[in-house]
One Martini backbone bead per residue (centre of mass of N, CA, C, O) as a GRO file, in nm:
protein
  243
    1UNK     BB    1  -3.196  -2.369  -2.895
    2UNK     BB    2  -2.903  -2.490  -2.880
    3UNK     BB    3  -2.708  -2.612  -2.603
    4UNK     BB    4  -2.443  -2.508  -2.646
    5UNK     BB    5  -2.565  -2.204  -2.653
    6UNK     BB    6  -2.684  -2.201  -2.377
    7UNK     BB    7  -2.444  -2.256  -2.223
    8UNK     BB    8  -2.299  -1.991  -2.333
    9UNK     BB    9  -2.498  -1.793  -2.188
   10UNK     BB   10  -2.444  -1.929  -1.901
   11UNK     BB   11  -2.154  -1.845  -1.874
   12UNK     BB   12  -2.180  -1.510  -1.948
   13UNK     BB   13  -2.355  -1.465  -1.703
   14UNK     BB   14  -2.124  -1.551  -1.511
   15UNK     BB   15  -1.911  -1.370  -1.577
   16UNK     BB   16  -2.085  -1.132  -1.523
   17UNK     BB   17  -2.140  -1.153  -1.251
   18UNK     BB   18  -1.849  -1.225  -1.139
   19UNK     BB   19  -1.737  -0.921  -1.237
   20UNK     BB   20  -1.981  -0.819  -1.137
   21UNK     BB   21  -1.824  -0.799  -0.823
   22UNK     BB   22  -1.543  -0.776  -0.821
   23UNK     BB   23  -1.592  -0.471  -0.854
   24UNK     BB   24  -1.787  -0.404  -0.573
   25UNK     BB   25  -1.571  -0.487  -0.330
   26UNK     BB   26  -1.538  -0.207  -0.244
   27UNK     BB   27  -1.551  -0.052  -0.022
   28UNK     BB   28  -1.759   0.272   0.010
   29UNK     BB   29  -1.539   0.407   0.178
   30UNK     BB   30  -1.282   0.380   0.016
   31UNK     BB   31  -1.436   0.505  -0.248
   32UNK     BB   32  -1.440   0.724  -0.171
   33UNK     BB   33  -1.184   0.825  -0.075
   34UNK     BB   34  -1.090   0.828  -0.346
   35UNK     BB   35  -1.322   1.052  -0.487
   36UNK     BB   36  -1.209   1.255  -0.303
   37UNK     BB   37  -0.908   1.279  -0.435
   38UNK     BB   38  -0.974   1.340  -0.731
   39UNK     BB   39  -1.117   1.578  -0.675
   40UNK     BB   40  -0.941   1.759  -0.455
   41UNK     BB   41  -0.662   1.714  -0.702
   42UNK     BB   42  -0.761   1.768  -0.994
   43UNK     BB   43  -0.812   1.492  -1.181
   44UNK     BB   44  -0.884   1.665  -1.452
   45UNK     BB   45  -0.489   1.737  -1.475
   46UNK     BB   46  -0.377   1.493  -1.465
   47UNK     BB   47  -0.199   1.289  -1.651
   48UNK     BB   48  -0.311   1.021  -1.498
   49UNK     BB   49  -0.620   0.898  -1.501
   50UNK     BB   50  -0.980   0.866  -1.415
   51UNK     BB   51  -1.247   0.598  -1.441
   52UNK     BB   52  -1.504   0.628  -1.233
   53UNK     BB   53  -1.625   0.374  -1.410
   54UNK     BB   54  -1.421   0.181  -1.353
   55UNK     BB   55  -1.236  -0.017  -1.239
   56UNK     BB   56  -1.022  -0.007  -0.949
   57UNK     BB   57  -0.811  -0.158  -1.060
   58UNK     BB   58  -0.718   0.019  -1.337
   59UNK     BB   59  -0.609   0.244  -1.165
   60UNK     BB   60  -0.374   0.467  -1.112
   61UNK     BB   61  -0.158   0.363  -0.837
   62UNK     BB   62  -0.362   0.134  -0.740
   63UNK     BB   63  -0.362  -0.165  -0.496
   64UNK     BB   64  -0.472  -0.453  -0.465
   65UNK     BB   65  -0.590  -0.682  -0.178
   66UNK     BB   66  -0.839  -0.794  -0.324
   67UNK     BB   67  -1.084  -0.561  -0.135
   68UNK     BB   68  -0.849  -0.377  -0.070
   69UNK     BB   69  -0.687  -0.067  -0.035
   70UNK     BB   70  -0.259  -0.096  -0.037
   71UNK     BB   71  -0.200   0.146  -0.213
   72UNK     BB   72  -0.024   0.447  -0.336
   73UNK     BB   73   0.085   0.585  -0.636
   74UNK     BB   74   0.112   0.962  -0.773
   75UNK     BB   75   0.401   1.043  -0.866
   76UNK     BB   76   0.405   1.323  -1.098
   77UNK     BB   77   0.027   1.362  -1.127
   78UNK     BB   78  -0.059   1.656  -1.130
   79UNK     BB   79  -0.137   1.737  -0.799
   80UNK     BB   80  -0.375   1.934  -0.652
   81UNK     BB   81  -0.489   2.130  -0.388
   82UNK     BB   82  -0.623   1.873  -0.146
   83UNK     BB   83  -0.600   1.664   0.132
   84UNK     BB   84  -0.854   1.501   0.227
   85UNK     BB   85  -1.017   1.365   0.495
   86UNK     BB   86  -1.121   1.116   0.333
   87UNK     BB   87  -0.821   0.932   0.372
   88UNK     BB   88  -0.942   0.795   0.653
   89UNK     BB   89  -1.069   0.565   0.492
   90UNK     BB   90  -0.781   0.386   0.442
   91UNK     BB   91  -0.732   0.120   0.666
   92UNK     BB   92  -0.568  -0.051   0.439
   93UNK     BB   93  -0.316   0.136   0.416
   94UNK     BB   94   0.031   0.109   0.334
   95UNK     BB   95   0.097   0.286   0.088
   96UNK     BB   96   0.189   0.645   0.034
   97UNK     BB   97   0.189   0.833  -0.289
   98UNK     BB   98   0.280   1.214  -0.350
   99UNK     BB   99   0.508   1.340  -0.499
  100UNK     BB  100   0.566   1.574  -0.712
  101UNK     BB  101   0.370   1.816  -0.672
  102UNK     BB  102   0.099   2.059  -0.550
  103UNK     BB  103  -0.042   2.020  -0.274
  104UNK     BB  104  -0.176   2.169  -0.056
  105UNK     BB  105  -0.234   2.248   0.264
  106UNK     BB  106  -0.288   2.037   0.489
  107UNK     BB  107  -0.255   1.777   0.735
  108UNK     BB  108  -0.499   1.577   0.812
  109UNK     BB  109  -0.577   1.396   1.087
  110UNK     BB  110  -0.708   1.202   0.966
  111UNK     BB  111  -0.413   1.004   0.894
  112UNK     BB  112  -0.467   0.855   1.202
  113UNK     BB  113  -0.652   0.643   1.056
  114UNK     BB  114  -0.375   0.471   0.911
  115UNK     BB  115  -0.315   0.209   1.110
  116UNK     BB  116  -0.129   0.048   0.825
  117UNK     BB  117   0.064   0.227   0.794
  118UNK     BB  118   0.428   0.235   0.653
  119UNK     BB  119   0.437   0.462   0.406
  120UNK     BB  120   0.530   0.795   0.379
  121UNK     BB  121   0.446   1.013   0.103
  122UNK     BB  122   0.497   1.398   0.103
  123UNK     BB  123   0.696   1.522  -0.078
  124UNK     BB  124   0.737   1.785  -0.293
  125UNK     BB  125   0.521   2.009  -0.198
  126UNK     BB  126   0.291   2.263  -0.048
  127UNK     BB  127   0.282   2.233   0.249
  128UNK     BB  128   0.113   2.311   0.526
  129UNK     BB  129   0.161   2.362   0.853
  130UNK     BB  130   0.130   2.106   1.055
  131UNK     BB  131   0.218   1.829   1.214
  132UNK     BB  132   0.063   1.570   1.316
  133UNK     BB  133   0.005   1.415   1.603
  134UNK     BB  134  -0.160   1.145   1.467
  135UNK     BB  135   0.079   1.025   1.358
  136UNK     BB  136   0.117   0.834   1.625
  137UNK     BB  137  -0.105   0.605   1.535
  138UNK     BB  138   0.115   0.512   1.336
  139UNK     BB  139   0.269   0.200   1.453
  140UNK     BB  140   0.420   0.105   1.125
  141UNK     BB  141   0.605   0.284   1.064
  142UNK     BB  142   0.881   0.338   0.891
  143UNK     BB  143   0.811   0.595   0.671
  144UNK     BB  144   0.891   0.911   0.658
  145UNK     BB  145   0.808   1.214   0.398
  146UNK     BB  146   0.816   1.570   0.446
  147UNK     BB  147   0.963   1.712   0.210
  148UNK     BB  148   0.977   1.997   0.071
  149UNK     BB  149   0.762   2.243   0.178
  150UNK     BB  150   0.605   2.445   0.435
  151UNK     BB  151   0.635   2.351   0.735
  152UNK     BB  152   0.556   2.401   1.065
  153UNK     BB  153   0.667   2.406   1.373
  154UNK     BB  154   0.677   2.135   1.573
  155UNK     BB  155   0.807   1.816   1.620
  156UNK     BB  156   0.617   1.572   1.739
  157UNK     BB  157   0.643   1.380   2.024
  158UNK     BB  158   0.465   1.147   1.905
  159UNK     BB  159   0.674   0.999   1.738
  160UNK     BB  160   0.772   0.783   1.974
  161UNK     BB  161   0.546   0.606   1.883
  162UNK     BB  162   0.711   0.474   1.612
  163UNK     BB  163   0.893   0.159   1.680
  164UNK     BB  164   0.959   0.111   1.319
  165UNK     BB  165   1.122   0.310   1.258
  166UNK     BB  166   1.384   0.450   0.992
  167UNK     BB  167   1.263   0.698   0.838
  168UNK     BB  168   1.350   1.046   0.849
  169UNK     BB  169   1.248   1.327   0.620
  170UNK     BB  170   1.209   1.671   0.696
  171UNK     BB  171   1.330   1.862   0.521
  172UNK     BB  172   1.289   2.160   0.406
  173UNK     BB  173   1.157   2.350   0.597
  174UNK     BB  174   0.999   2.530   0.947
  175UNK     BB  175   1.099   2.368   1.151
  176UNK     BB  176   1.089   2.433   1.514
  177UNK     BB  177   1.266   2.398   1.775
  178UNK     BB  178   1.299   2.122   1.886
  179UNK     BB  179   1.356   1.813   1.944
  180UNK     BB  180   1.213   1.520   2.062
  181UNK     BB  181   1.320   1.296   2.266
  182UNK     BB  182   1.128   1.081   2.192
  183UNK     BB  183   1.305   1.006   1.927
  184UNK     BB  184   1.540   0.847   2.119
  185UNK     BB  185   1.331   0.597   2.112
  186UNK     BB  186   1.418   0.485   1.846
  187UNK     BB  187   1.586   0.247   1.755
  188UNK     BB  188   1.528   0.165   1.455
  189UNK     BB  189   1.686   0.393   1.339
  190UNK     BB  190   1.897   0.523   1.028
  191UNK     BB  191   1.740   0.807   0.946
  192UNK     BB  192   1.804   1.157   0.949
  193UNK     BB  193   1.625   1.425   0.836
  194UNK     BB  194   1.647   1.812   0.910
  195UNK     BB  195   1.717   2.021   0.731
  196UNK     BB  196   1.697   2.340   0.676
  197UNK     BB  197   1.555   2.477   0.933
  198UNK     BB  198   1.439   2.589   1.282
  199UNK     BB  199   1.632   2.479   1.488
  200UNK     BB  200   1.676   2.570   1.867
  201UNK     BB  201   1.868   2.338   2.007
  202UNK     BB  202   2.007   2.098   2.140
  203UNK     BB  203   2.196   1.829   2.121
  204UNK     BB  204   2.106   1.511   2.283
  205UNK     BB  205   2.286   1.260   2.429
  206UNK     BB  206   2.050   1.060   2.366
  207UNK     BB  207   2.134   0.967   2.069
  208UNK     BB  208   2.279   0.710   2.181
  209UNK     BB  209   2.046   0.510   2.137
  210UNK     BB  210   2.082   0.510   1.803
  211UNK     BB  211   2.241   0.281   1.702
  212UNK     BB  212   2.109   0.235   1.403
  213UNK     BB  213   2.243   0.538   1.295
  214UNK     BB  214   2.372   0.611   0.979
  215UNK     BB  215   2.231   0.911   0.959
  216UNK     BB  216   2.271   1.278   1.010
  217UNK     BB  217   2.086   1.536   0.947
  218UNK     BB  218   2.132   1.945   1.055
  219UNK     BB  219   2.159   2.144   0.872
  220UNK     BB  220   2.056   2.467   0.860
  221UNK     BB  221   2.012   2.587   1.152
  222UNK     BB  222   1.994   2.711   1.513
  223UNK     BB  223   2.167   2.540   1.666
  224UNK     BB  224   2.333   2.431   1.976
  225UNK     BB  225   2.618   2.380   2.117
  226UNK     BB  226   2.727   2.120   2.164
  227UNK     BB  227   2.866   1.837   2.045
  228UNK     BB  228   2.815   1.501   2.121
  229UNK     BB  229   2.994   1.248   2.209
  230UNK     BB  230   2.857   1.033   2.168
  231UNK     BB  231   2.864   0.971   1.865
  232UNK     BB  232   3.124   0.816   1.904
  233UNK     BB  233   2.918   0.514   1.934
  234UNK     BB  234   2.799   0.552   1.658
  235UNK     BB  235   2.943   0.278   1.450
  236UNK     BB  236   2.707   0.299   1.176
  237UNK     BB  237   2.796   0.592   1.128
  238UNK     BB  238   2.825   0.745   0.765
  239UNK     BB  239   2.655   1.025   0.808
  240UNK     BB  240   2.774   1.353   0.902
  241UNK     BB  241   2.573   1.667   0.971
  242UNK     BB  242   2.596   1.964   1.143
  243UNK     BB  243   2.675   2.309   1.006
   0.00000   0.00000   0.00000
């Protein structure tokens, strides 16, 4: 063997330990969450599927930044199924898109464990039952997007621990109930959409701190009561319907 083919010998299996490390950098608990979403998902139905044997980095709509999982985008990518309890192993996850799919049953508490998200959308699927309390735990959330479901109960009055909070929209959905006045304490919202559905109290004049509220949709409710003079204080406010 001559230095030369030796060389290239070593620098190949150099290349070769460096790829297989690099491939198994996520860590066991991620890696398992991604396969159990997966699974629990249809992925054998997806449009676009998992290599599970391939690296994770070539994964559709996964997005890694070093050895993290920072991103899943699945948006319109028949996913049917349920959403695992072991999402809340995704515990560096910044944004969460699972739109226009089939999943149904519930939003899993355990959701409340994606300490570091920043973007929630779960709209347009079959989700049914309440939106969990944990999901006050999250409390970098801008966004959250659980329209067009089948979501009931009352809306958690933990939102109101979001406060860099931006956009809330969970119309067309069956949630009733109050508004929860800790909402009122979000000074950073810009949209609220929250029509479709069965809120059936008064809107509270404490709308009033929410300076920088853009929209405010509320029809098709059966809410009560005056509307608040306060509203027109709230200088920001392009679009208001309440019908």
């Amino acid at each position: 063997m001559t230095y030369l083919t030796a060389m290239k010998k070593v620098l190949y299996l150099l290349f070769l330990s460096f790829s297989a490390s690099s491939f198994a950098t996520v860590s066991l608990l991620e890696r398992e969450a991604l396969v159990s979403l997966y699974q629990a998902t249809n992925g054998n139905q997806w449009k676009n599927k998992w290599n599970l044997a391939a690296p994770i980095s070539t994964w559709h709509g996964v997005t890694l930044q070093g050895d993290k999982v920072v991103a899943i985008d699945l948006t319109d990518n028949n996913l049917s199924g349920t959403l695992p309890s072991t999402i809340g192993g995704l515990v560096f996850l910044k944004e969460l898109y699972l739109p226009k799919n089939k999943i149904e049953g519930t939003i899993p508490k355990a959701i409340g464990n994606l300490v570091a998200l920043e973007k929630l959308n779960l709209s347009s699927n079959q989700f049914s039952g309440v939106i969990p309390p944990s999901i006050g735990n999250l409390l970098r959330l801008v966004q959250v997007e659980l329209y067009m479901n089948k979501l009931k109960g009352s809306l958690p009055v933990t939102l109101g621990k979001l406060r860099h909070l931006e956009i809330l929209s969970i119309y067309n959905n069956e949630i009733e109930g109050k508004i929860p006045v800790s909402l009122y304490s979000i000074h950073s919202l810009r949209v609220i959409l929250l029509s479709g559905n069965r809120l059936n109290d008064e809107l509270h004049s404490d709308i009033v701190k929410l300076k920088d509220l853009e929209t405010l949709s509320l029809f098709d409710n059966e809410l009560k009561g005056l509307i608040p003079k306060e509203l027109e204080a709230l200088k920001k406010m392009r679009e208001l319907n309440i019908s």
